[in-house]
N, C-alpha and C positions, 0 to 999 in steps of 0.2 A: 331748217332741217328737222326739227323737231315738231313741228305740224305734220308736216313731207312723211317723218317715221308713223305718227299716230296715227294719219289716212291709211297711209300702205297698210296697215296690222285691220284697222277695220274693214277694209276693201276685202282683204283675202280672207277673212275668218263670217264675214257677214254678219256680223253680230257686232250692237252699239255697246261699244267698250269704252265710251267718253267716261263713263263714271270713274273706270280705272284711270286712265291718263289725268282724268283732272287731280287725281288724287296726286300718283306718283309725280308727274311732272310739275303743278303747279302750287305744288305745298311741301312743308317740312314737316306731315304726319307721317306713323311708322304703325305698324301692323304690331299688337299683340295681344292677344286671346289667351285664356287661360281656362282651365276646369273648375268650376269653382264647388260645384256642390253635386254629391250622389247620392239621394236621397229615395231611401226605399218605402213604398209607397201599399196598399190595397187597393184594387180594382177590380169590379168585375168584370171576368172573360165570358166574353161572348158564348152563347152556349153551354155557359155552366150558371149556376147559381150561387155557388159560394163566393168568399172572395179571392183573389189570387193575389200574389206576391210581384210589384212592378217597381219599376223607378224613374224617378223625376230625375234628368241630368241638366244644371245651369252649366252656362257658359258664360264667363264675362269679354267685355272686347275693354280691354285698360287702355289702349291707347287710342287715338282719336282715326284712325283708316279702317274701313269698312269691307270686310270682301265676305266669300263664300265661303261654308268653313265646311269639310270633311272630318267626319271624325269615325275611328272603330272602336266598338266596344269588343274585349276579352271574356270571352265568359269563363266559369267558374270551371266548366267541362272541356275546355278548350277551343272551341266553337267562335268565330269572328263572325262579327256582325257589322254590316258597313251603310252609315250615314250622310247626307249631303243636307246642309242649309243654304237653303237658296239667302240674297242678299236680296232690296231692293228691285233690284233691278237685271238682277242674274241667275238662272235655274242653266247647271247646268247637263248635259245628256250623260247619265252617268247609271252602271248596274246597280248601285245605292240605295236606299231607302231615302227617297225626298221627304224632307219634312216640312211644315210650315216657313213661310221665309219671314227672317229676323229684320222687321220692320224699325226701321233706325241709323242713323248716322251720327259722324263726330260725338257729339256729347248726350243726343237722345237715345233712350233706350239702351244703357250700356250692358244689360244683361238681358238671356234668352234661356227660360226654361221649357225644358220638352214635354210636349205631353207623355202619356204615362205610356214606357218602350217595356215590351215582355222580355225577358229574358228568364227562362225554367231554370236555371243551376244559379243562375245570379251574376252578378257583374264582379270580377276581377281588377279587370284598368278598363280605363278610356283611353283614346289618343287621339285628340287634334292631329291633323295632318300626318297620316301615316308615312305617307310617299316624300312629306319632306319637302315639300314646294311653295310651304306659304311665307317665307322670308320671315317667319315671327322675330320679333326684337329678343324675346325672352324664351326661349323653348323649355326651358325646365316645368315648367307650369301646365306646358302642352299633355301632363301627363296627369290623371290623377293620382297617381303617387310621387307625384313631384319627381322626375329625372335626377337623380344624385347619385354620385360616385363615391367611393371613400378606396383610397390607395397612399401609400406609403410616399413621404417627400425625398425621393433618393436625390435632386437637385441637380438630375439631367435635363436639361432644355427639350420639353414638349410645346405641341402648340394647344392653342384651347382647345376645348371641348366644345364644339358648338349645341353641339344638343344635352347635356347633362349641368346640372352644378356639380364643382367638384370638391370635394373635402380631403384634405391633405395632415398628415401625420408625421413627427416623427421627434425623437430625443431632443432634452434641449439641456445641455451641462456647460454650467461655468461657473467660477471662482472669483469669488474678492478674500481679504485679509479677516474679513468680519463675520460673513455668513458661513465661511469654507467652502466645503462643494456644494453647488444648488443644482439638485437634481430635476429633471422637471420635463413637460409633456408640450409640443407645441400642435396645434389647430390651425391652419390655413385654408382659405377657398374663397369661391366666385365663382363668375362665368361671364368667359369671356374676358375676364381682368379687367370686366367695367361694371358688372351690378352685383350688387352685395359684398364686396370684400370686405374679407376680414382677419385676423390675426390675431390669433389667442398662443398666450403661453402659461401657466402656472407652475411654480417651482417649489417643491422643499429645501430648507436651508440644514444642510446637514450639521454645519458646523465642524467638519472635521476638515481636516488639515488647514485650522486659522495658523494665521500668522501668531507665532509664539508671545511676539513682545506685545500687540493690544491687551489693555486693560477691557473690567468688565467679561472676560468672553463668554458669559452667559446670555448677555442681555441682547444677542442678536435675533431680528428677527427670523418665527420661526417656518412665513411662507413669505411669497414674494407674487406678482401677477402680473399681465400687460394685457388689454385687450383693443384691441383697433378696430375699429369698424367705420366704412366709407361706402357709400354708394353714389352714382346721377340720381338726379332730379329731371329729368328728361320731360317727365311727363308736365312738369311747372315749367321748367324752364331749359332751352338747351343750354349744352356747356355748363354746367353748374351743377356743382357736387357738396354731397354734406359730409364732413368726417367727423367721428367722435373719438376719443380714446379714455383710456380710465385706467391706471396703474398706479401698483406698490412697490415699490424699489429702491433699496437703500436706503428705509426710514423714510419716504418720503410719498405721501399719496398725491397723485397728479389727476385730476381731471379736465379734460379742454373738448370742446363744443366749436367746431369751426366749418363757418359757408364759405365757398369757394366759387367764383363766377369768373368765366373769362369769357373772351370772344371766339369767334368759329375758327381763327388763325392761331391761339394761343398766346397772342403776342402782346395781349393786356389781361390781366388779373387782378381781382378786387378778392382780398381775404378777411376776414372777420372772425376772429377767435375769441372765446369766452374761455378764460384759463382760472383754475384756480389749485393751490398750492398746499400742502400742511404736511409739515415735517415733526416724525416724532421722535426722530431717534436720529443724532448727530454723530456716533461714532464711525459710522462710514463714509464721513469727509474727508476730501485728500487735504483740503483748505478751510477752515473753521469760518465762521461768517454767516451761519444759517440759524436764527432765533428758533427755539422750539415750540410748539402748538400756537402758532400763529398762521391766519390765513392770510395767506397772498393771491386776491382776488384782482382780476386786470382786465378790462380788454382790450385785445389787439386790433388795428384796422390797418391792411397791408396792398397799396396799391401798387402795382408791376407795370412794366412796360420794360419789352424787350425790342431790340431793334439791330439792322443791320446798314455796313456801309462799306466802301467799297476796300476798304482792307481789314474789316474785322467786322464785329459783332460786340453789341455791348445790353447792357439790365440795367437800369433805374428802380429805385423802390423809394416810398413815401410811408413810413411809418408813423402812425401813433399807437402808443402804449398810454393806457392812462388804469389808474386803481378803479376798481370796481364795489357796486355794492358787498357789504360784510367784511371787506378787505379790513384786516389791522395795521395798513400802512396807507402813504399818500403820498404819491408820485405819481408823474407824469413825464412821459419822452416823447421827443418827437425829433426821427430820426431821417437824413435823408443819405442814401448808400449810392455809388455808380459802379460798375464792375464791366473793362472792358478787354476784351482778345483783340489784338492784332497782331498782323504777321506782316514782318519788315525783311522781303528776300526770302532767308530761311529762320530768321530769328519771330521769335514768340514773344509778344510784349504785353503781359498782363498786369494793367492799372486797375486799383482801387480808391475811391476817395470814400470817404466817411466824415458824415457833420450829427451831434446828436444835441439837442439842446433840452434840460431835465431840470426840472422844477419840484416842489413839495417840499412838505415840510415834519414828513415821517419816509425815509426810502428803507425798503426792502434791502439790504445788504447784497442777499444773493444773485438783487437784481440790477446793481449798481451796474455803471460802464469800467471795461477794464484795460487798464494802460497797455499789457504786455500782450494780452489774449482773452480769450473768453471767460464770463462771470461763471459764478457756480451754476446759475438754474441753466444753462446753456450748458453745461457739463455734464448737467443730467441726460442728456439725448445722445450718451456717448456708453458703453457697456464700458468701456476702457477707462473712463473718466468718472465715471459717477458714482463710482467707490473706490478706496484704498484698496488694490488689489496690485494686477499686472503694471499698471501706474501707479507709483504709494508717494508717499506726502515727502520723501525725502528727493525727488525728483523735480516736485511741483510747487513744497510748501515755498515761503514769503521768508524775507531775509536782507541785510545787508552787504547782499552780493545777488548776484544771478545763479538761476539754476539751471536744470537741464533738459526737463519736457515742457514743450508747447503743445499746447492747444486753441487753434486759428479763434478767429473771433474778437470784439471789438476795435479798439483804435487798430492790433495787430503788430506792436512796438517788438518784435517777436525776438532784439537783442538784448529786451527788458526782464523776460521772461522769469519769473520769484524774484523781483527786484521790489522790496518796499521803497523805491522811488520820492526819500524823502524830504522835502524842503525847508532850510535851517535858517531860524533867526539870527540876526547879527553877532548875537552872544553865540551861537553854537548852536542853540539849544533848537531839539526838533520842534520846530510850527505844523509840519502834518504831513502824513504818509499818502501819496497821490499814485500807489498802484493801482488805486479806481478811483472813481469819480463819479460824478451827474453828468456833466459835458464835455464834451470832445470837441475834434478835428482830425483826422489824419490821413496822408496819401502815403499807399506802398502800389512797389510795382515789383517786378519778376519780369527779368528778359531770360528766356531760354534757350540756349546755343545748345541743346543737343543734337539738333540736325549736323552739326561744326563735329561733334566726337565722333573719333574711326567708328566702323560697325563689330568693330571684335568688344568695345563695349555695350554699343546701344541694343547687340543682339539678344543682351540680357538684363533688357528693361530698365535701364540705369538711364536715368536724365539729370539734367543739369542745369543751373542758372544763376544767374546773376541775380541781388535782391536791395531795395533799400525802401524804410519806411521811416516814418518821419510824422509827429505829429505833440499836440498840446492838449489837457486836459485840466477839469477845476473842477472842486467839490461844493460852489457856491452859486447859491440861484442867482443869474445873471439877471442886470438890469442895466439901464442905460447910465448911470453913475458908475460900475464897478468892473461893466463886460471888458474893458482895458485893462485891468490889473488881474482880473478873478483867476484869469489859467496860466500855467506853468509857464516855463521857458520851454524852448521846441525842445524835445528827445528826436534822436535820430539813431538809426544800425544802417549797415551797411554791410555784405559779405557774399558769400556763396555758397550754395545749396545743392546737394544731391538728391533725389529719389530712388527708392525700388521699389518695382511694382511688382507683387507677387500675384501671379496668376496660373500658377501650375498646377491647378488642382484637378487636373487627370480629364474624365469625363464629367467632370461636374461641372459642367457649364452655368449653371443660376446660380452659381458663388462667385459672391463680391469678388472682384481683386481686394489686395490691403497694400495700401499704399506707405511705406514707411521714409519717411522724410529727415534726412540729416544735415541742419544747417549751423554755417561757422559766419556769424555774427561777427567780425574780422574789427569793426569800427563801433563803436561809440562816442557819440560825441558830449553826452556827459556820465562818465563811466563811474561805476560804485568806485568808495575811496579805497576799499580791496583792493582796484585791481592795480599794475604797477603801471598803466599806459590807455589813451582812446585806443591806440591800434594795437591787440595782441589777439593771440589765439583763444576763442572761445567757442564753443558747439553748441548745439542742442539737438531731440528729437523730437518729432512729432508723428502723429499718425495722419496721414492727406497732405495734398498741399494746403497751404497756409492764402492762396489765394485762387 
């Protein structure tokens, strides 16, 4: 059928159009041309003797497909002036100004300057394809002023902009215990929400309204930042994207460097992160445990694989973590995760297993594995969590009983939650505190019956489920003499769990839902000596599900 299409289109047009079809049909190049240079020139006009004022216009073709290119120039007085570049092999019948043809394909000749075009008032813009018909991958560029927009982030659902890059604005305020209010400016854009994104925010720490009881409240810092930037690599490679990011936040400078490769399906991913770490300022922990001016240099390598089967859907990942050059610590994890949805009827069955096996013989604290929930550097990726604020230490800190917020993340022991989890010698006496570790084990799951609740509650986003996790951890590099003794006795909870999912926020459609999660841990099976019983009443909250 597709021969069948390409004769019929040259039959009726008369014209050898094989060069296009080979392209489009038989390759995975993309069309995109850019302005690159307007360069005002002296020449002399014909008929005169002095010299006159002209310009050189370059074009480059950045990607490897070859066509005709149209382009108008603006003049200075208002005036349009309209151009055609023949390609190899195509002139075509046009009221245009023909000019030389751009002798060149895929990777030869990737740029074409013009000879010298009069324009008396001067040149204002260019524009590649006025009329909008050359499919370019990138049309921001089509312009020599570069296409850009700048409008305000009101966080109503538009769709892209196909022809402009857009730059987006708008307040950014929030509050921890330590900085007080952080005022501050946020930067958004792209195009197309696949080339050049980015996410800038800068904040002043006002300091005002801290938390009365922190000590210090001078010593907060007195700005904060986050910058994201990610774009394709299209032109090296499909499916494959580079992200960087670089932030100050809560005493803590982050920078991370990470490649991203998958296939055309999405359904395998290779990640590669270069992360490093230095924290200078410890008073906005909600959990103590972060060394001061030490770097935590690592890198990651994250291989995915997602899959489907005939009652669910599940994700595999392959992790290693290992210290990197300049790091002031030495460890190494190597972590294997399963996470799968099925649906039984109307019930929702969501397993997790977790293996992480960690070795060295300097570990990073913050980067330890953690028996109830997630470590602190994992905390960091949370606004909610990564300072003493709207969460504060009295919720989360470590203790000889359990507390009250969770946050998902390792083993996920989530009825363990501020349980310094500790293990006692014969005499009594504490032998070591096992709320984290180096290695692990654990399965949790979540069966969700709220399709089973009337609709007078599920009408107002309320879910429900059943939950139990279970698992074993050790702070001792395992070997083949010790891997039998090295980890705990199994922990296990057991209980049930609500959500509400807050999504009423008017016409604001690009805003998150917030998920807030209320779970009663009902069971333990080896329960702080606090409490009077394995089975009694205990809660917690969290923000998301936990699985």
């Amino acid at each position: 059928y597709v021969e069948d299409f390409r004769a019929a289109i040259i039959q009726y047009t008369k014209v050898d159009l094989n060069w296009f079809f080979d392209q489009w049909l038989e390759s995975t190049k993309r069309i995109d041309y850019s302005v690159k240079k307007v360069k005002k020139v002296s020449f002399h006009k014909i008929g005169l003797n002095t010299l006159t004022a002209g310009y050189n216009i370059t074009f480059e073709r950045k990607s490897r497909m070859q066509m005709p290119i149209d382009f108008t120039i603006l003049a200075n007085d208002g005036k349009t002036y309209d151009y055609h570049i023949p390609n190899n092999w195509f002139v075509k019948k046009t009221d245009a100004t023909v000019l030389d043809k751009w002798h060149g394909w895929d990777l030869i000749h990737p740029t074409y300057t013009t000879k010298v075009i009069d324009i008396p008032s001067g040149i204002a813009e260019v524009i590649i394809d006025p009329t909008n018909r050359l499919a370019d991958a990138y049309m921001p560029d089509n312009n020599s002023k570069c296409n850009t927009t700048f409008s305000f982030d009101h966080k109503l659902y538009q769709y892209a902009d196909w022809k402009n890059y857009e730059i987006k604005y708008r307040p950014d305020v929030w509050w921890n215990s330590y900085d007080g209010m952080k005022v501050g400016l946020n930067l958004n854009g792209g195009y197309m929400r696949h080339h050049h994104l980015f996410d800038a925010t800068a904040w002043f720490n006002t300091g005002a309204l801290q938390k009365d009881s922190i000590s210090n409240p001078n010593n907060y810092d007195f700005y904060s930042y986050r910058v994201n930037y990610n774009t394709n690599l299209d032109k090296i490679s499909l499916n494959t994207r580079i992200n960087a990011r670089s932030q100050f936040l809560s005493g803590l400078y982050t920078n991370k460097l990470s490649l991203v490769k998958s296939d055309s399906k999405g359904d395998n991913k290779l990640t590669v992160d270069f992360l490093s770490m230095y924290r200078t300022n410890d008073n906005y922990l909600i959990n103590s445990g972060w060394d001061l001016r030490k770097m935590n240099n690592r890198i990651d390598v994250d291989l995915e694989h997602k899959y489907t089967y005939s009652y669910g859907k599940g994700k595999i990942n392959l992790k290693l973590q290992t210290s990197a050059l300049g790091s002031a610590y030495d460890y190494n994890k190597l972590i294997l995760s399963a996470k799968n949805n099925n649906k039984l009827e109307k019930l929702k069955i969501n397993t997790r297993a977790y293996f992480q096996l960690g070795t060295g013989s300097n570990w990073a604290e913050e980067s330890k594995l953690g028996l109830a929930g997630t470590n602190n550097e994992e905390m960091m990726n949370s606004k909610f969590t990564r300072a003493d604020g709207i969460i504060s230490a009295d919720l989360m800190g470590y203790d000889y009983t359990t507390n009250y917020f969770h946050a998902a993340g390792g083993l996920n022991l989530r009825g363990y939650t501020g349980y310094l989890a500790p293990e006692f010698n014969e005499d009594g006496t504490v032998a070591s505190y096992n709320y984290n570790g180096t290695s692990g084990v654990a399965f949790n799951t979540e069966i969700d019956f709220t399709a089973y609740l009337p609709y007078s509650i599920r009408k107002h986003n309320i879910a429900s489920y059943l939950f139990a996790d279970a698992g074993i951890i050790s702070s001792e590099n395992l070997t083949k003499e010790n891997y039998k003794t090295a980890f705990t006795d199994v922990r296990a909870d057991a209980g049930i769990g609500f959500t509400y999912t807050f999504r009423n926020f008017g016409p604001l459609e690009a805003v998150r839902p917030l998920v807030i999660r209320f779970d009663m841990p009902l069971f333990l099976n080896r329960a702080p000596s606090a409490d009077e019983d394995f089975l009694q009443m205990r809660w917690l909250i969290g923000i998301n599900r936990a699985l």
